[in-house]
Backbone as a chain_set.jsonl record, in Angstrom:
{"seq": "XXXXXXXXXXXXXXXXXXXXXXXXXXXXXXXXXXXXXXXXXXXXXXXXXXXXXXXXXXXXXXXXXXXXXXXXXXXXXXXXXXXXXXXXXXXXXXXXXXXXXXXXXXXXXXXXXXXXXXXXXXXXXXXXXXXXXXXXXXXXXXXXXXXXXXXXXXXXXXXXXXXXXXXXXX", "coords": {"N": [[-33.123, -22.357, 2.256], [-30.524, -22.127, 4.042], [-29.783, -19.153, 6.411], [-27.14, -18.282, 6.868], [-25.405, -19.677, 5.173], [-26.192, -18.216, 2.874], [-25.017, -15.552, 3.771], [-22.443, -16.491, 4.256], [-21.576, -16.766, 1.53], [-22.298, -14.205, 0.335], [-20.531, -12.515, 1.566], [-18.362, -13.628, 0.384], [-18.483, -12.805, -1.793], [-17.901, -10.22, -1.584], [-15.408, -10.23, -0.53], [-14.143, -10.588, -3.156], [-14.92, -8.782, -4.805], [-13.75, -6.569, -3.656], [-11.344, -6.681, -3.606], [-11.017, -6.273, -6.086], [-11.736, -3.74, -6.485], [-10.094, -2.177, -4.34], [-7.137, -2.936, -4.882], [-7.053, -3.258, -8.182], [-9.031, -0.729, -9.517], [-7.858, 0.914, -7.727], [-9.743, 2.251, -5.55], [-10.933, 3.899, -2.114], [-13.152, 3.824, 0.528], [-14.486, 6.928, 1.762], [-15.119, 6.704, 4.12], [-13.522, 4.706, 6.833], [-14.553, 2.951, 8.479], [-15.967, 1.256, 7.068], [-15.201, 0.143, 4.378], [-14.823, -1.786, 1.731], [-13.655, -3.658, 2.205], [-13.312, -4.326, 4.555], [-15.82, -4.726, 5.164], [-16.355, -7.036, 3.861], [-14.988, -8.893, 5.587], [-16.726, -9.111, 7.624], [-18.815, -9.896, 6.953], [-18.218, -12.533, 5.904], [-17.29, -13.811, 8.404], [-19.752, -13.554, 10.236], [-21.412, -15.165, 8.867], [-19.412, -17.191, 8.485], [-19.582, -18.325, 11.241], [-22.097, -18.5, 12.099], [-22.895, -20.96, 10.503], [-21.337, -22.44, 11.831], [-22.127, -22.412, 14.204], [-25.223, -23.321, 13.892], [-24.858, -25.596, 12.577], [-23.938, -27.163, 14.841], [-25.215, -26.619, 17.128], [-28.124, -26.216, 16.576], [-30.514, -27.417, 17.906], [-29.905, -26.453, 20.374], [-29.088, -23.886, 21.074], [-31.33, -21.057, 20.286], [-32.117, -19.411, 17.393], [-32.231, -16.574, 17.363], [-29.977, -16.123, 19.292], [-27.72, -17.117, 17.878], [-27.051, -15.496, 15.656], [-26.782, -13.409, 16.836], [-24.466, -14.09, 18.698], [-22.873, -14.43, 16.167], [-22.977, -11.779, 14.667], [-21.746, -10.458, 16.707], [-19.421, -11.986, 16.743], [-18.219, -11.219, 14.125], [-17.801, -8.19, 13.951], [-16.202, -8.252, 16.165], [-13.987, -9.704, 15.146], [-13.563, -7.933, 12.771], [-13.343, -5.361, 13.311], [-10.383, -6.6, 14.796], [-9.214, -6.917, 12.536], [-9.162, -4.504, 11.069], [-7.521, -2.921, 13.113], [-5.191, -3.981, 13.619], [-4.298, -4.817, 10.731], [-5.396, -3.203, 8.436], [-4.742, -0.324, 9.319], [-2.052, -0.263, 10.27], [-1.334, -0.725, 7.188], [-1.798, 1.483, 5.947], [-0.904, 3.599, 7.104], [1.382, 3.136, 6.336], [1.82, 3.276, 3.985], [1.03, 5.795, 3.388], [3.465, 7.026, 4.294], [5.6, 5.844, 2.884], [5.977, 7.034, 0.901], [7.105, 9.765, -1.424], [7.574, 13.357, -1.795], [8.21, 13.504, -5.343], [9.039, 16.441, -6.643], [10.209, 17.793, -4.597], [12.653, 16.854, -3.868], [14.139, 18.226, -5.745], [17.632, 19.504, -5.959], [19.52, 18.345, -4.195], [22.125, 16.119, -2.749], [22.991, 13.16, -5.255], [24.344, 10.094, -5.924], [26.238, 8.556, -8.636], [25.448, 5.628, -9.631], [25.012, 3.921, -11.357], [27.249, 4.579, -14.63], [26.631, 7.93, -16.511], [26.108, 7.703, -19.759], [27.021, 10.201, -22.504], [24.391, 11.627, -23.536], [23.058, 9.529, -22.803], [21.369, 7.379, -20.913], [21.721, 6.946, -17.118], [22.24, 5.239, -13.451], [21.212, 6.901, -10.398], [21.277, 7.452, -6.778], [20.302, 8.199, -3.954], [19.498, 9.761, -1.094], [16.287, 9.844, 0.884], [14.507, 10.745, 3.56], [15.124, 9.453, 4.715], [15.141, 6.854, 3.452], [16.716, 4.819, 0.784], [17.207, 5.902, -2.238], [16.631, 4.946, -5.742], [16.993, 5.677, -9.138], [16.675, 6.267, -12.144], [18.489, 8.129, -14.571], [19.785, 11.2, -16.261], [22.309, 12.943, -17.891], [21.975, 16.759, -17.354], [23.18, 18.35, -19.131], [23.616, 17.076, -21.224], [25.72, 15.912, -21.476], [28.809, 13.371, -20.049], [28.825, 11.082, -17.173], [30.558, 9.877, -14.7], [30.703, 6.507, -12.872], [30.098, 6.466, -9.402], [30.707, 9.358, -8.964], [29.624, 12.627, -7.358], [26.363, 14.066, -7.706], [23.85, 16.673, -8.485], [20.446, 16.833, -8.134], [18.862, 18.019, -10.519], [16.341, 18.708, -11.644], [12.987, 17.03, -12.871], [11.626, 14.932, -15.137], [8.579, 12.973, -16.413], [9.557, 9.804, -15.709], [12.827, 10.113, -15.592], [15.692, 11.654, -13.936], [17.016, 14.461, -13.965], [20.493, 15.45, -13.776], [23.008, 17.369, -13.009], [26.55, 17.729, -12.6], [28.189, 17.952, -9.171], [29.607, 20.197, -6.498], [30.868, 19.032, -3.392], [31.801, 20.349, -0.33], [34.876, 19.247, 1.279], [34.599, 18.587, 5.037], [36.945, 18.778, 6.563]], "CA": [[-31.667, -22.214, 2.278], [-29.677, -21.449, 5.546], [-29.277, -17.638, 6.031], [-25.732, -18.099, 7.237], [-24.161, -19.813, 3.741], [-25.731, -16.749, 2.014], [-24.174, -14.123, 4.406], [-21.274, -16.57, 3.691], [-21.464, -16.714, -0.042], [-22.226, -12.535, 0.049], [-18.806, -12.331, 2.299], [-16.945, -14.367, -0.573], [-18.461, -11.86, -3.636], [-17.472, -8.897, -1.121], [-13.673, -10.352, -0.693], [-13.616, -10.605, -4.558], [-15.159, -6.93, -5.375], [-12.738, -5.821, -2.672], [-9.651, -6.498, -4.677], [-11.297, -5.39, -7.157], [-12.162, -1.99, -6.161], [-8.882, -1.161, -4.062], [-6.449, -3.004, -5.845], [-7.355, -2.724, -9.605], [-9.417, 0.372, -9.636], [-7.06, 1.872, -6.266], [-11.112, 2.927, -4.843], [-10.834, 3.381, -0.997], [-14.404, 4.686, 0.773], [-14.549, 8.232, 2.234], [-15.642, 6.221, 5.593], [-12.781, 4.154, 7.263], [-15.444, 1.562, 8.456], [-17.179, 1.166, 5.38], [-14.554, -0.228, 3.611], [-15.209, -3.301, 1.396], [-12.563, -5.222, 2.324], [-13.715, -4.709, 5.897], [-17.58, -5.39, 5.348], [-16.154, -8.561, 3.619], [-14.687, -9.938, 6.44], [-17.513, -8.683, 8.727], [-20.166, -10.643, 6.824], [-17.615, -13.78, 5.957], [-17.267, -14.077, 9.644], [-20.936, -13.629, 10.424], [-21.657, -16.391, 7.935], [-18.712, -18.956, 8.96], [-19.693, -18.693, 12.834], [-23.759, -19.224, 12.133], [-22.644, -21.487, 10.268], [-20.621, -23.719, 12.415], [-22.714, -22.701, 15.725], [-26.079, -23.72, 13.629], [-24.589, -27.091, 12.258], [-23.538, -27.979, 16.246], [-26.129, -26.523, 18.461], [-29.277, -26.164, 16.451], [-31.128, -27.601, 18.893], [-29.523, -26.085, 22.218], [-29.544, -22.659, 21.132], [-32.07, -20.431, 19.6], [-31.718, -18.915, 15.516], [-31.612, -15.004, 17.688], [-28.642, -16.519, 20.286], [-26.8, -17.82, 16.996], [-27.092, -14.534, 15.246], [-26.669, -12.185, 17.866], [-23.307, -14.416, 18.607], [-22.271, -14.351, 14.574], [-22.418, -10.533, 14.529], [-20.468, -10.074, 17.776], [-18.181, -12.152, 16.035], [-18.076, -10.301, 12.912], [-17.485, -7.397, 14.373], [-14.957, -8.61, 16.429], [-12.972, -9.914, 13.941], [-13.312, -7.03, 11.551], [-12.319, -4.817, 14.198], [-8.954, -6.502, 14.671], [-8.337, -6.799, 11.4], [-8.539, -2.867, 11.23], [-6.938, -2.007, 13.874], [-3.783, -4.495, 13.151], [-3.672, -4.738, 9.476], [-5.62, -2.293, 7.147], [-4.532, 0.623, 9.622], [-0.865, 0.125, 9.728], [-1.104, -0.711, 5.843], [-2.581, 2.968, 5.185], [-0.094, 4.581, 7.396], [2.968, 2.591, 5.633], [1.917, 3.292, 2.482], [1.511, 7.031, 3.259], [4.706, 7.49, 4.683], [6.676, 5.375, 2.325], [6.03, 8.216, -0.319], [7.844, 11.108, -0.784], [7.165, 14.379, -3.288], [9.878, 14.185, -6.146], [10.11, 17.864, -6.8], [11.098, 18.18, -2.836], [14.337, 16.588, -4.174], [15.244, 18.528, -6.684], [18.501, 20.429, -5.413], [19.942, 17.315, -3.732], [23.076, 15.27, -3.995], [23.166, 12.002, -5.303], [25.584, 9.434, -6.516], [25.974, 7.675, -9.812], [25.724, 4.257, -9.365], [25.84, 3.517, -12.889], [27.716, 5.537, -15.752], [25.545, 7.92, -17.52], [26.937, 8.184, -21.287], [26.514, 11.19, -23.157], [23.215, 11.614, -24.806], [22.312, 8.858, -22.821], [20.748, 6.894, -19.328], [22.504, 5.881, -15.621], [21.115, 5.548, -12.655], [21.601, 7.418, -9.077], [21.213, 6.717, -5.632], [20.05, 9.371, -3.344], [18.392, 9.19, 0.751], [15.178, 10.543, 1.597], [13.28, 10.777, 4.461], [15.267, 8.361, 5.939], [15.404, 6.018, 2.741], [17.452, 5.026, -0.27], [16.053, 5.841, -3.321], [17.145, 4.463, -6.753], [16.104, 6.217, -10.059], [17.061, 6.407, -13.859], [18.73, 9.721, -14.549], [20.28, 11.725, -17.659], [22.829, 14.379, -17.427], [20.9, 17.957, -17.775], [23.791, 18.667, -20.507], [23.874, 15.518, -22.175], [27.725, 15.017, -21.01], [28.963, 11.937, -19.891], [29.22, 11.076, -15.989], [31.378, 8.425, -14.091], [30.047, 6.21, -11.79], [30.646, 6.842, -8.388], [30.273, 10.877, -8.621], [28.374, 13.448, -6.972], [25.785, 14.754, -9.023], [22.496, 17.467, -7.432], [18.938, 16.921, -8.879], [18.092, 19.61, -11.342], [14.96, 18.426, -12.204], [12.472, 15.291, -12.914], [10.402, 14.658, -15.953], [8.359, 11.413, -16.548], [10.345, 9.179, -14.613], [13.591, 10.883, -15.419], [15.925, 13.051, -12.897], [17.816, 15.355, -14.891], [21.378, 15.76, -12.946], [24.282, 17.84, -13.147], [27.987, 17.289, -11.647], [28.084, 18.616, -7.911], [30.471, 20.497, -5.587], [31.213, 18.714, -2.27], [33.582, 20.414, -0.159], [34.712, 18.452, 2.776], [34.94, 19.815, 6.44], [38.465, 18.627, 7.167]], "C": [[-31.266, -21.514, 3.58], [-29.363, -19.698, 5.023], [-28.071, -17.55, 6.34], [-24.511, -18.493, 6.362], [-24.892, -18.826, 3.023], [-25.373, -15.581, 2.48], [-22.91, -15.037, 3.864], [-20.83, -16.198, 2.556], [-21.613, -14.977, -0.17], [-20.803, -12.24, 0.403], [-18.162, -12.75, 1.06], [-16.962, -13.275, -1.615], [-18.021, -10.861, -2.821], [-15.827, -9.351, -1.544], [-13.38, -10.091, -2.59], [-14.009, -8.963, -5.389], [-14.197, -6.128, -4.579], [-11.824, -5.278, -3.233], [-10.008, -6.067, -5.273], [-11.276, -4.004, -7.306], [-10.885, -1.586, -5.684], [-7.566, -1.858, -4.467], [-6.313, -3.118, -7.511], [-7.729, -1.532, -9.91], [-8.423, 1.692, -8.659], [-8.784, 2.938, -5.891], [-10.729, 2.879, -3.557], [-12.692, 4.139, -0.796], [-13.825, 5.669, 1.882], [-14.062, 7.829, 3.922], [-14.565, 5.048, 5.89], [-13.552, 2.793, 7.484], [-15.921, 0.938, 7.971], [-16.555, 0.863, 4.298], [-14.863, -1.402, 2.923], [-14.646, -4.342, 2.255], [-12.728, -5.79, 4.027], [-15.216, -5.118, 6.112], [-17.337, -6.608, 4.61], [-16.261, -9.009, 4.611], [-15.478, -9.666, 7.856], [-18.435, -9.828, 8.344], [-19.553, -12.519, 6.605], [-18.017, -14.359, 7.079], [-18.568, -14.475, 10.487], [-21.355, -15.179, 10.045], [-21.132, -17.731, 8.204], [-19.559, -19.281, 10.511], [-20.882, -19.274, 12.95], [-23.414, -20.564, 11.462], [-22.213, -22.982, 11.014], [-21.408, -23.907, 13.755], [-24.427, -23.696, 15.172], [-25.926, -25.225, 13.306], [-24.44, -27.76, 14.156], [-24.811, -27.697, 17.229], [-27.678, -25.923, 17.891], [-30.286, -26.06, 17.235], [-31.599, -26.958, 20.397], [-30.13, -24.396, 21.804], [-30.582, -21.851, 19.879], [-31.641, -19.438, 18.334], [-31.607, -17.206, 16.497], [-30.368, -15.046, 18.473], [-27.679, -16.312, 19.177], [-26.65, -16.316, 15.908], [-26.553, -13.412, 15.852], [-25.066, -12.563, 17.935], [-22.435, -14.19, 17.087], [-22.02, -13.089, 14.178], [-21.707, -10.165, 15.497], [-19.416, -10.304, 17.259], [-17.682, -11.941, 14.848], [-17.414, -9.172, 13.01], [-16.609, -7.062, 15.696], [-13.62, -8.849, 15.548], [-12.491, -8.671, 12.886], [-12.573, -6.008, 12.012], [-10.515, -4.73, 14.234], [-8.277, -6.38, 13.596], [-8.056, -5.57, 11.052], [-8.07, -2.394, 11.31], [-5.546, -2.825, 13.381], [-3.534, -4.685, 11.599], [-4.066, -3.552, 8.478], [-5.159, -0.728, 8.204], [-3.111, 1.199, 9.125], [-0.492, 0.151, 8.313], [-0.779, 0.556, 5.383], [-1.48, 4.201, 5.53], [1.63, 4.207, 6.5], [3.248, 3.385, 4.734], [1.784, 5.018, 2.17], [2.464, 7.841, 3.402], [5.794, 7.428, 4.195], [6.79, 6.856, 1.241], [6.407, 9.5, -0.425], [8.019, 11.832, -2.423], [8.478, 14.15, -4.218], [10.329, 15.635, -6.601], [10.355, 18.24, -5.519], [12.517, 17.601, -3.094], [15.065, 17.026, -4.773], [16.716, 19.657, -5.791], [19.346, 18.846, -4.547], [20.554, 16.362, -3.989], [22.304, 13.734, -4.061], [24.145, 11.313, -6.182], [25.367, 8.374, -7.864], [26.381, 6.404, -9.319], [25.373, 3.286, -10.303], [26.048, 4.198, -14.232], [26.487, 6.067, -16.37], [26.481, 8.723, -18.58], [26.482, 9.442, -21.935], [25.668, 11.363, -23.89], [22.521, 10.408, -24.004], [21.73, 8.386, -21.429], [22.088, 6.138, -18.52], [21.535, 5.667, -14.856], [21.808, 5.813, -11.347], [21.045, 6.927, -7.99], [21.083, 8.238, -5.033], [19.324, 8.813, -1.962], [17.246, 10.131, 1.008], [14.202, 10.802, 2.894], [13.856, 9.272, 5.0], [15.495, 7.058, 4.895], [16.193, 6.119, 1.53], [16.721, 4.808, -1.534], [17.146, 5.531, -4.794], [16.56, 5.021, -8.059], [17.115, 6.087, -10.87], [17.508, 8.088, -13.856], [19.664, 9.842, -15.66], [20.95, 12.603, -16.815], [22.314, 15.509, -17.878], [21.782, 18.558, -19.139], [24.233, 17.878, -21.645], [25.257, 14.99, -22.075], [27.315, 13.653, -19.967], [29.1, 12.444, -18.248], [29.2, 10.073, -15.536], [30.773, 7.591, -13.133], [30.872, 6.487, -10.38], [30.631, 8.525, -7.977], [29.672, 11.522, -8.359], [27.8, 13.757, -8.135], [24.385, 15.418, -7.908], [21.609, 17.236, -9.176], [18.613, 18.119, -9.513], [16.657, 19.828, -11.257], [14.378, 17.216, -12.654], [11.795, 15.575, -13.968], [10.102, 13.321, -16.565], [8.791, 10.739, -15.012], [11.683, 9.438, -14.38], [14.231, 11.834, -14.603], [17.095, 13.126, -14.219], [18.785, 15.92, -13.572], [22.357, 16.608, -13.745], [25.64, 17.872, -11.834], [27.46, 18.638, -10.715], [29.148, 18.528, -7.356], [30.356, 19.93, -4.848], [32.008, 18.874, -1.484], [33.37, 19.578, 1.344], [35.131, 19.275, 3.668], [36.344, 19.125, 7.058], [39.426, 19.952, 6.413]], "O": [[-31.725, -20.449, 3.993], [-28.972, -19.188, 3.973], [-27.673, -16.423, 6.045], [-23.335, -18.136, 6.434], [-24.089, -18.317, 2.241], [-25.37, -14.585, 1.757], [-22.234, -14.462, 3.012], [-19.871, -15.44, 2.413], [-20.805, -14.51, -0.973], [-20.006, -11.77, -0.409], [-17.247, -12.0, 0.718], [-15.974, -12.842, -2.206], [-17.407, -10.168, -3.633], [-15.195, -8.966, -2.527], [-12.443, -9.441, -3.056], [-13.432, -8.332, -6.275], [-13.912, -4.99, -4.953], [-11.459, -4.117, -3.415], [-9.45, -4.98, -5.421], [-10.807, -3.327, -8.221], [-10.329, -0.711, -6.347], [-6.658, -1.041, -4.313], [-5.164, -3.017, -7.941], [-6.921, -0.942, -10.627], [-8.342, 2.905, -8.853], [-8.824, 4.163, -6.007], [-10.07, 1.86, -3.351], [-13.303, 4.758, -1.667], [-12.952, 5.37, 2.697], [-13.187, 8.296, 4.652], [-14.699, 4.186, 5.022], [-13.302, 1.756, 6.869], [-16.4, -0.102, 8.423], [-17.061, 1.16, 3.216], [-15.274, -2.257, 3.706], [-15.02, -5.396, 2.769], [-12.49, -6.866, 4.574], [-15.659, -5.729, 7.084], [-18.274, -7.398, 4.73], [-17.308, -9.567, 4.939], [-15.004, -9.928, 8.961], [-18.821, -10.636, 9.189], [-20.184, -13.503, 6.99], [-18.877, -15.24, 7.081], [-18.584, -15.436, 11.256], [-21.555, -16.111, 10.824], [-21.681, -18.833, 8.228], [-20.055, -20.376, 10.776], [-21.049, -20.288, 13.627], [-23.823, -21.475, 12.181], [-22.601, -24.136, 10.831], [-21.486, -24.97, 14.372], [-24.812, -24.615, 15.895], [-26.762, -26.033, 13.712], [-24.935, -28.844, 14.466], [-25.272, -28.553, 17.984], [-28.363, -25.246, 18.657], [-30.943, -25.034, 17.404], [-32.6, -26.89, 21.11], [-31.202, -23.879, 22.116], [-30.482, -22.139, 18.686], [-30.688, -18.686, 18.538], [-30.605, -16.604, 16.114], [-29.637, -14.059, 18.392], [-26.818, -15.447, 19.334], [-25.606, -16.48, 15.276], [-25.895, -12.557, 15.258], [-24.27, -11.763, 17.443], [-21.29, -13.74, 17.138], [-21.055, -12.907, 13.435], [-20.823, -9.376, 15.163], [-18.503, -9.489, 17.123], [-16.645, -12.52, 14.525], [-16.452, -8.99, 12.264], [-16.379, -5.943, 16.155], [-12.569, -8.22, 15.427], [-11.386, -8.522, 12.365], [-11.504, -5.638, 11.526], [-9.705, -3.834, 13.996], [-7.138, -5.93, 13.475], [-6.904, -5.294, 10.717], [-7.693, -1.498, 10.554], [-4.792, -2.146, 12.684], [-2.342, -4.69, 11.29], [-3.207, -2.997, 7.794], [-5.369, 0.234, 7.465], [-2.785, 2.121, 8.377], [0.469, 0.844, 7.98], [0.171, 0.835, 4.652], [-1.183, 5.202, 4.878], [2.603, 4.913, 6.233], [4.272, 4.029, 4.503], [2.216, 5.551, 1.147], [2.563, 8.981, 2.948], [6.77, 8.139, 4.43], [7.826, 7.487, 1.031], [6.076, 10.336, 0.416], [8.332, 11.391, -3.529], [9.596, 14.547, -3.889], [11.475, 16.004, -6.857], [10.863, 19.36, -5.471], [13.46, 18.002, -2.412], [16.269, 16.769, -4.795], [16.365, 20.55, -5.02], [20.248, 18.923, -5.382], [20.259, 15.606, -4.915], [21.438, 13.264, -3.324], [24.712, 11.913, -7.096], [24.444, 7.568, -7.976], [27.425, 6.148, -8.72], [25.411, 2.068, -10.131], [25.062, 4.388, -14.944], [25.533, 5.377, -16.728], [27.192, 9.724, -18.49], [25.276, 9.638, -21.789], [25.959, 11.302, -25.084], [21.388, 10.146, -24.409], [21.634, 9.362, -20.685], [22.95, 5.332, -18.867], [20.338, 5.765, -15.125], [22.818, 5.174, -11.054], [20.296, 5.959, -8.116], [21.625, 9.232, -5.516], [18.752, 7.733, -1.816], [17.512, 11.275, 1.377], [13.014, 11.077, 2.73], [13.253, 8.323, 5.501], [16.058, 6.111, 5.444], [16.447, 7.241, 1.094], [15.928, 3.919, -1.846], [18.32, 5.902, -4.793], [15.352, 4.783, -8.095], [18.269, 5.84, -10.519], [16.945, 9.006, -13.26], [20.302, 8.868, -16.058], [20.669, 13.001, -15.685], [22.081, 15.406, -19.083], [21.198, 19.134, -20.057], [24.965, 18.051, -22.62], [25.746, 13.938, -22.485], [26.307, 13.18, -19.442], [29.354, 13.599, -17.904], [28.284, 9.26, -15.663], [30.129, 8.298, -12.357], [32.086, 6.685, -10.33], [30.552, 8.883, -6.802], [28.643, 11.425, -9.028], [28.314, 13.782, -9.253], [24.004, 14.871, -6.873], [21.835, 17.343, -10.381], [18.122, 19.104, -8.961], [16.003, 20.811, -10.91], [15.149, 16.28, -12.863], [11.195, 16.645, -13.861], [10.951, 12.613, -17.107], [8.528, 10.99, -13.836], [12.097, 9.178, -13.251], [13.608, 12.875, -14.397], [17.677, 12.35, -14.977], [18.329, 16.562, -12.626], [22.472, 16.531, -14.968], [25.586, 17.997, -10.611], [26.836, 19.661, -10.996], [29.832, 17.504, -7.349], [29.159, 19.677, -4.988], [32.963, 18.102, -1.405], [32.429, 19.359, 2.107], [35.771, 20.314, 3.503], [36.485, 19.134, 8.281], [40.619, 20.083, 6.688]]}, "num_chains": 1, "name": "protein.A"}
């Protein structure tokens, strides 16, 4: 059996333990390089290139040429994919996130009625974004849409609001 469809075929069970591991389980490894999802597409790559250079130039070039070329290009490839996709992913996804008890104290606006005793939901900016949440009034009174209201407090998924002062500077 060609060693370059079972580096392929290993590459394919990596891509599929990949997902597995950091989207089902959310696993990342300690080691940035050493990531599945990047030793997938290290050994995929390996695998397609022997692959396609062994089917065409058997002959011409030698099984250490065709190897030597298949990990260059493995590790080329895996590289960019690194540096342009799983990097900026990591930084997105750390930046998008933002503590919810750092909000408590902070207005936000009803942007749909919350009934007495019962659920609305507010609108608030963080860090530069607009954030949307489910929220109760902290005294179980009713509140209008459209009105200030400051973050008391969060529990669950819950912000617990109460009506807020706003004075204006005119």
């Amino acid at each position: 059996m060609n060693i370059y469809l079972i580096l392929f075929g290993i590459g394919v069970v990596f891509v599929i333990a990949s997902f597995f591991l950091d989207a089902v389980l959310d696993v990342e490894s300690p080691l940035p390089l050493l990531q599945p999802k990047l030793i997938a597409v290290f050994i995929t790559v390996v695998g397609a290139v022997g692959l396609v250079l062994s089917a065409r130039f058997e002959s011409t070039f030698a099984a250490g040429i065709i190897m030597v070329i298949s990990i260059v290009g493995g590790l080329v490839i895996a590289g960019i994919i690194n540096r342009l996709v799983v990097i900026p992913l990591n930084k997105a996804q750390n930046t998008s996130a933002h503590d919810k008890q750092a909000v408590i104290g902070t207005v936000a606006k009803v942007i749909s009625p919350i009934p007495a005793g019962g659920y609305g939901k507010i609108r608030y900016s963080v860090s530069g974004s607009t954030v949307t949440s489910p929220a109760k009034s902290e005294d179980g009174g009713a509140i209008k849409n459209g009105e200030n209201v400051a973050i008391v407090y969060i529990e669950g998924g819950t912000y617990f609001v109460k009506h807020s002062v706003v004075l204006n500077s005119n």
